[in-house]
N, C-alpha and C positions, 0 to 999 in steps of 0.2 A: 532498421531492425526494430520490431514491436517485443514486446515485452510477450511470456505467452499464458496462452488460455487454459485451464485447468480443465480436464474432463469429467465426466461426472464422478467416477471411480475415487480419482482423485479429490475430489469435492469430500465425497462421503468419509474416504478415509482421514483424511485432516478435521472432519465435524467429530470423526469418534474419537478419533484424539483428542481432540478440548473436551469430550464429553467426557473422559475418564478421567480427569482435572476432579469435575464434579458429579462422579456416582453416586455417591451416598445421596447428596443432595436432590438428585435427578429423580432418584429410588423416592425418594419421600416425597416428592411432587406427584411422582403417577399413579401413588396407592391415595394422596389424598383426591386428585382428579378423578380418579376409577369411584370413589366415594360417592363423590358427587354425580358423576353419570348415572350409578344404579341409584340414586334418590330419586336423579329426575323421571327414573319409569317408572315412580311408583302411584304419579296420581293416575294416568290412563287405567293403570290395573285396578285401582282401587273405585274409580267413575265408573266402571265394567261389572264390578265383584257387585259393587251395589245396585245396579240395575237386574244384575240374577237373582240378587238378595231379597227381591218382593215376592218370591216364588218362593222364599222359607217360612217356616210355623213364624218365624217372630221378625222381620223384615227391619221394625225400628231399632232393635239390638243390633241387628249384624252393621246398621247404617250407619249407626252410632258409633260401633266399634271402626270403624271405616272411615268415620272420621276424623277421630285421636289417630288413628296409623297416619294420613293425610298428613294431619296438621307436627306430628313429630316430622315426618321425610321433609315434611317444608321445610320447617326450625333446623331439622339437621343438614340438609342441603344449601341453606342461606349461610349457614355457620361455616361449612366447608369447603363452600366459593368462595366465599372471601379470604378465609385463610390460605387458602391454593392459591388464589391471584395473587395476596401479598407474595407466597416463597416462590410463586413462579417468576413473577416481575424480576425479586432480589436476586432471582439465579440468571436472569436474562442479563440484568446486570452488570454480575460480574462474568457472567460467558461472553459478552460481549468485551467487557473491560481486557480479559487474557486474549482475546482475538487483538484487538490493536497493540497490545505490549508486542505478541507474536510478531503482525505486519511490522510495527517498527524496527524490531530487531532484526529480521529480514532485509527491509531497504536499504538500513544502515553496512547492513555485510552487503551488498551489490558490488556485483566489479563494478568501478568506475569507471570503466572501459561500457559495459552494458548500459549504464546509465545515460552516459552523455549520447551512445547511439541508437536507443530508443525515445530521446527526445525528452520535451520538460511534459507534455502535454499528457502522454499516459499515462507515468509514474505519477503523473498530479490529482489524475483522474481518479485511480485505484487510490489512492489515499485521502481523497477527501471523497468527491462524491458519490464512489463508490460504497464507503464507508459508511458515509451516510445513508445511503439506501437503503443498509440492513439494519442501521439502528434499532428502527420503528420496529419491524419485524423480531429481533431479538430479544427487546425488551418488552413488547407486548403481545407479539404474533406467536412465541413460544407458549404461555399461556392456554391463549386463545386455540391455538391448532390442537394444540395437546387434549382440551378440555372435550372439542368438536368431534373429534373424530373418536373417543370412546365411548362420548354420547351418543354417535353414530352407532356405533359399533353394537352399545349396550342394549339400545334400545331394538336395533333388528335383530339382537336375541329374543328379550324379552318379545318381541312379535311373533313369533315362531313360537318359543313357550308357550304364549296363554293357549294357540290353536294354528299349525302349522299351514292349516289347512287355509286361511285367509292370512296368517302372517307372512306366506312366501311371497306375496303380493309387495311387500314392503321391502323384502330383500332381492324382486328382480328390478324391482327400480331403480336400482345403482347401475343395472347393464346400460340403458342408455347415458345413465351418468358417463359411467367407464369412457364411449364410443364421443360420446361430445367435448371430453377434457382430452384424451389423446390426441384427438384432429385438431384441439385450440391449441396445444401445446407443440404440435410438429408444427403447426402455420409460424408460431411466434417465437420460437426460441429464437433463432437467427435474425426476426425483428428487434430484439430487446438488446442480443448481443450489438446489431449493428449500431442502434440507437446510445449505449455505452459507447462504445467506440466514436463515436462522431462527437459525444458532450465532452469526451476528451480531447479529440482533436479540436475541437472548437475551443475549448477552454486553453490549451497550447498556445493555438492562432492569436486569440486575443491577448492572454496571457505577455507576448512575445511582441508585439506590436503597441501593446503600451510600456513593456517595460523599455523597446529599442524606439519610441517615439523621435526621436533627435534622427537617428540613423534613417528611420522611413521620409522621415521631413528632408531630410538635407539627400537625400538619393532622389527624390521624387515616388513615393512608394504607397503613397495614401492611394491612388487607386487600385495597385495591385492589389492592396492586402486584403482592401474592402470588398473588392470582386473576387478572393479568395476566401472569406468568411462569407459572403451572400450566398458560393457557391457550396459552403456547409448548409447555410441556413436552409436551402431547398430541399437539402437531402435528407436535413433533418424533418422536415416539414413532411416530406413523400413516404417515410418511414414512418414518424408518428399516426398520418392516414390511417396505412395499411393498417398499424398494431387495432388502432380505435377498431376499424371495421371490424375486424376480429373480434374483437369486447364486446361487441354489440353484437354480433352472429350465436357469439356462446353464452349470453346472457339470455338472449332468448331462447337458445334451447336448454338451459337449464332451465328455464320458465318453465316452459312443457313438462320436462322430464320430474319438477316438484310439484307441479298439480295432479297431475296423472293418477300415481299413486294412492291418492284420498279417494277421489273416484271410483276409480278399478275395484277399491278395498269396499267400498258401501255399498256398491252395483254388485258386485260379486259374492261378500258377505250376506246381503237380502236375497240371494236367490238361493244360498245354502241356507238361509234360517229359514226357508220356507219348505226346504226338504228334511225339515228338521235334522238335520246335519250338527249345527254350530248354534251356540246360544247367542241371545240379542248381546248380550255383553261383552262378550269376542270381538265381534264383529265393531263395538262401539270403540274397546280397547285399541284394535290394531286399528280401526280409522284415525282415532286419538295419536298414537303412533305414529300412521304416516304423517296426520298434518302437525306433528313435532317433528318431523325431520327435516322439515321443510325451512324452519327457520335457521340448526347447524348448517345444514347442505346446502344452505346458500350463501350465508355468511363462509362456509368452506369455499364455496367456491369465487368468493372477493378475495379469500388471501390465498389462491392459485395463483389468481393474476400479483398478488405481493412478491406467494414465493418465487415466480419466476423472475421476476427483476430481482431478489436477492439471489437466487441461483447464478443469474448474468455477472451478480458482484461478487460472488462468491470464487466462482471461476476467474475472473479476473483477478482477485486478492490473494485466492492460492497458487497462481498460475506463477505470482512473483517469485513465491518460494522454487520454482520450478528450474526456477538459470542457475545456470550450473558454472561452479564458482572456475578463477583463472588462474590459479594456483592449486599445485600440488604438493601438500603440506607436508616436510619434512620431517623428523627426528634430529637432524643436525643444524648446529644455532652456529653462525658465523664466527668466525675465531681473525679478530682485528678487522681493519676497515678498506684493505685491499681492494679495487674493486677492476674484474677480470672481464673483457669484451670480447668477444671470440666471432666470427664469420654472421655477425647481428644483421638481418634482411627485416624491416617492417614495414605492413601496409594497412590502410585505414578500410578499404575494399580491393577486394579483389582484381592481380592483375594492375593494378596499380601504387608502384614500392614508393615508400616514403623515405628510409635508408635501405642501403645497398652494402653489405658485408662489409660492414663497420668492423674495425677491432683497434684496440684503447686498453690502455692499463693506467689506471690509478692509483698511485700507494699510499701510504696514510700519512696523512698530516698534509696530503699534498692541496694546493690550490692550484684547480684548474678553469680555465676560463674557453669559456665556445662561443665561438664569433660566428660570424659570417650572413649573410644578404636572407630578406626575408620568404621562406617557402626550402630553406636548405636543410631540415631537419632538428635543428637544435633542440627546440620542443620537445619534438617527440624523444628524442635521445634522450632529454633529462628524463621524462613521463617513464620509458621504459626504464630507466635505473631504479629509478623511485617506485618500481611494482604495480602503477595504475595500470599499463598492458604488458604482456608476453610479448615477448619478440616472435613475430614470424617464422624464423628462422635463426640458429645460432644460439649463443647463449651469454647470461650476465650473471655473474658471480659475485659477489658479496663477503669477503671472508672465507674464501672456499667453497660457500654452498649457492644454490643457485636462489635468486630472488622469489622467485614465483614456487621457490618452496620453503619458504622461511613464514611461519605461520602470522594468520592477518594480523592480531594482536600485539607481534613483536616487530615487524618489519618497522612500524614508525618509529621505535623506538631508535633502531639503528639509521633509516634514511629517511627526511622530510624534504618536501617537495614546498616552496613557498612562489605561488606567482602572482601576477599581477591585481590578476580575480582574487580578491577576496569577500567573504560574505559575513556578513554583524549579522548576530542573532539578538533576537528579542531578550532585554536583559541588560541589566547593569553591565559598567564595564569589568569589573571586576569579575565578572561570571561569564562574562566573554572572555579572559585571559586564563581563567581556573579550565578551559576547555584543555591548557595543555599541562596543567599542571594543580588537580584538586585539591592538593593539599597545600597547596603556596600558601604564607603569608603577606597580608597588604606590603610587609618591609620589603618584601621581593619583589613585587607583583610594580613596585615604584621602582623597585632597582631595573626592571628589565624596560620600563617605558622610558628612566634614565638615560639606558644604553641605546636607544634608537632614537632618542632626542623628543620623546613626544612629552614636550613643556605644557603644551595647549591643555593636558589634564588638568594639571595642578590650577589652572586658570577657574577650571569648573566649581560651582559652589559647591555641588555635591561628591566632587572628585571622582573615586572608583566608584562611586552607589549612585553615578549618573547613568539615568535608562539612557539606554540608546536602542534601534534598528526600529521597528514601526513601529509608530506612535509615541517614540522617544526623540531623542536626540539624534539628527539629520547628519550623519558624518559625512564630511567631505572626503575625497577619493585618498590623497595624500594621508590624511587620517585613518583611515579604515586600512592602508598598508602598513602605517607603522603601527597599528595592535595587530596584523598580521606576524610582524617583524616579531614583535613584544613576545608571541606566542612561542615562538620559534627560541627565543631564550630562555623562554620557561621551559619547554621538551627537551631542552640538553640534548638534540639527537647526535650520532656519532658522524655522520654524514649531513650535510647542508646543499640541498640544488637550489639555488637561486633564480627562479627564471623571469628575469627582469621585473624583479621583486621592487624596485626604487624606480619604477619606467616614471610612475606615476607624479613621485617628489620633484621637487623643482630642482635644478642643479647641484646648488650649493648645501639643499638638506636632503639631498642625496646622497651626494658625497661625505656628510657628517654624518648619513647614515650606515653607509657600507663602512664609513671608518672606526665605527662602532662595535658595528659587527665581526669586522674582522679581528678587534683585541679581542672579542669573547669566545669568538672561535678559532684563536690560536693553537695551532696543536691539533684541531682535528679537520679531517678532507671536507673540503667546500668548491662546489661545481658552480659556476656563474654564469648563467646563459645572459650575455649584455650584449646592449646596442652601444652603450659608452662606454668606450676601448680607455680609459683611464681603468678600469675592472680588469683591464687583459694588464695594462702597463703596472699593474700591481700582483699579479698570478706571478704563480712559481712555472707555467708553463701555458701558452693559447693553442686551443684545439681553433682550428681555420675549417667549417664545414660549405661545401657548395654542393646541390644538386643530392644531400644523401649521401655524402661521401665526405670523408676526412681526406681534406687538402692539404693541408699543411699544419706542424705539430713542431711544438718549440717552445724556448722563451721566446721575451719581448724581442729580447735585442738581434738574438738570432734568426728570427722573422724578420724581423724590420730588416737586416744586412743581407738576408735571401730574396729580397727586391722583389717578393713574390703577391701573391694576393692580400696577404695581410699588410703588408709594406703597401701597398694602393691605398685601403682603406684605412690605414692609419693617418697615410698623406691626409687624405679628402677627409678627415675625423679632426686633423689637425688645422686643417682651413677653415675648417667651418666652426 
């Protein structure tokens, strides 16, 4: 599953949404840019005026006079650029700055189900490189476009003012503009989107083959991967081609399309000044004209080729907001910790069931524990209690109400999910345990590392205000489970899934760790997906899954004397 693409519609409408963030501000950017535009047409009119102006009674006055105008629009247009570049930058900004808080808080709400099945490599892509992409352009290219195209704008007025009659010459030069940026822009969009697309996948590929180095080593896997990134790198290489060709096709015809103009204006103007038509000044103006256009409308046309790799990121970045969440958010909040499993079918793809009309009742306070051989569902079973996916089929109740409609914000509240995967974030440790509880104090924050026996703290010179995750301190796997565990004491949740939460501890602080856990979550329901049946020999009841299917449901004892599949694997758990 890929994450998906945003359309232009959609593009546009989410740009004027953060634009009404900053109206006001926007407002006062474009009257100061519009400022600056009509300054800049004021020397051609003014080089113009005074060449008619040797044809009046007093020619040094009016020149004179011509000058101080000059020399103000310059002083006022220096003054008004810079001021407009300073508010346009600061608005760039922070319109960029409310665009990443937006992506963040988006990613953050993703179903987790959507996430893990479009992969690490796109969501990584859209968050960082794509990110970056539009940086440049937001904070400087906002500006710049803004400033470009009223100077465009202003000045093929002002060309048609002084004498419509050779100024139209400067306003049908934008038709081949028009006919050359259309044709650049249907060749490449699909180039730039694919070219994103591939810097993500490649960035996954590598991504995922250094961080599984050990697993490519020990399978034999270094040629695949390597013949699996080469065969990015080709396609990367065959696409960036193409794009270049193109840049080089539309650079030269905007070539053409900005000399043209000057030309046409002074060949055409001279044959009207000789039919005495139009004065020599006209004609000198709207030349002045076109070859001022010539420097916007080229620099316009280098940040086409910008905007359209921001438009490739932008569709990508909004495209995230686009998945559509996996709950159906309720009014009704669970009432006790019950939990109800009715005719439950689920499958990761289509066509292929991972459980098969499961049904299970939990009551509160109960301790239950899911065994059985690895590919039989337990996983997923915990995964769907805990709200990461929908069931297929069937349904999972919670206190009477169904999970996948108890709203995101509250659901951890009532059930956490703790597995083996855990992830340390950059940051002290103490700011890795406030993830579950911000308002803790250090007295707590030591009580809950207490309880899962993680002594190896107190060892630290710096204790809780020790960095850790990259570039800090290297935690070892057993370590990095129990500030997983720590976490899970500090969220107080009502419900505990355990899914072979202690795989990673060695025996013995394992078992000091579940026994831990278990004084603190006396009294409330704790599900324990374990491979060490000492977890089932301690449950108030073992759920026995095989194949997707609940096999057998009991206590210890009453399994073990049913001689059945738990009674096997208890034997063979007990031998070994």
């Amino acid at each position: 599953m890929k994450l998906p693409i945003a359309n232009n519609a959609t593009i546009f409408r989410q740009l004027a949404q953060l634009g009404r963030y900053f109206k006001r501000d926007i407002t006062i950017v474009l009257v100061i840019q519009l400022c600056v535009a009509l300054a800049s047409v004021v020397t051609p009119w003014i080089i113009g005026r005074s060449f008619d102006a040797i044809n009046e009674p007093d020619p040094a006055r009016a020149i004179r006079f011509n000058i101080i105008v000059l020399v103000c629009a310059v002083a006022i247009q220096s003054v008004l650029a810079g001021f407009g570049e300073y508010l346009s930058r600061a608005l760039g900004q922070r319109f960029f700055h409310r665009l990443r808080i937006d992506l963040v808080d988006t990613v953050t709400h993703l179903p987790i189900s959507t996430v893990e099945a479009a992969g690490t490599g796109d969501l990584l892509g859209r968050t960082t490189s794509d990110v970056d992409r539009i940086e440049y352009i937001v904070r400087v290219g906002i500006s710049r476009i803004t400033l470009l195209v009223l100077q465009i704008l202003v000045t093929v007025v002002a060309a048609l003012v002084i004498d419509w009659r050779v100024g139209f010459v400067v306003a049908l030069s934008f038709v081949p503009v028009f006919f050359i940026v259309r044709k650049y822009l249907r060749r490449t969009i699909a180039a730039y989107l694919a070219s994103s697309a591939l810097n993500a996948e490649m960035s996954g590929d590598v991504t995922e083959t250094v961080e599984h180095s050990a697993t490519v080593d020990a399978l034999h896997m270094g040629a695949y991967r390597t013949a699996r990134t080469t065969v990015l790198l080709e396609e990367k290489w065959t696409n960036e081609r193409y794009a270049a060709l193109m840049r080089a096709f539309f650079s030269f015809g905007m070539v053409v399309a900005l000399f043209s103009p000057v030309i046409i204006a002074v060949v055409w103007g001279s044959w009207l000044i000789g039919q005495g038509i139009v004065t020599v000044g006209a004609v000198i103006s709207v030349a002045l004209y076109a070859q001022q256009l010539r420097g916007p409308v080229d620099e316009l046309s280098w940040w086409i080729d910008e905007i359209q790799f921001a438009s490739v990121s932008l569709a990508r970045i909004f495209g995230v907001s686009q998945v559509e969440s996996d709950r159906i958010t309720g009014e009704d909040l669970p009432i006790g910790e019950a939990i109800e499993i009715r005719d439950v079918s689920f499958s990761y793809r289509d066509g292929v069931e991972v459980l098969h009309d499961v049904d299970l009742d939990v009551v509160p306070g109960e301790r239950l524990a899911i065994v059985g051989p690895s590919g039989a569902g337990k996983s997923t079973l915990g995964r769907l209690i805990a709200g990461i996916n929908p069931p297929s089929a069937g349904r999972i109740r919670i206190g009477g109400v169904e999970v996948s409609e108890i709203e995101e914000k509250r659901v951890h509240s009532y059930v956490a999910l703790v597995t083996q995967e855990n992830h340390i974030f950059v940051g002290t440790l103490a700011q890795n345990l406030r993830f579950a509880a911000p308002e803790a104090q250090d007295v707590r924050l030591w009580d809950a590392l207490d309880i899962v026996d993680a002594q190896w703290v107190k060892e630290l010179p710096e204790g809780l205000e020790t960095k850790v995750g990259s570039g800090g301190l290297e935690l070892a796997p057993d370590q990095a489970q129990q500030l997983a565990l720590a976490r899970i004491v500090l969220l107080d949740p009502d419900i505990v899934i355990l899914d072979e939460a202690t795989s990673l501890l060695d025996p013995t602080a394992a078992r000091s760790a579940e026994l831990a856990l278990a004084r603190v979550l006396e009294g409330r329901t704790v599900i324990s997906i374990a491979h060490r049946l000492y977890t089932a020999y301690d449950a108030d009841r073992v759920c026995v899954m095989i194949d997707g299917k609940i096999a057998e449901l009991g206590s210890h004892e009453e399994l073990v004397a049913l001689g059945g599949e738990y009674a096997s694997l208890w034997e063979t758990w007990q031998q070994d």
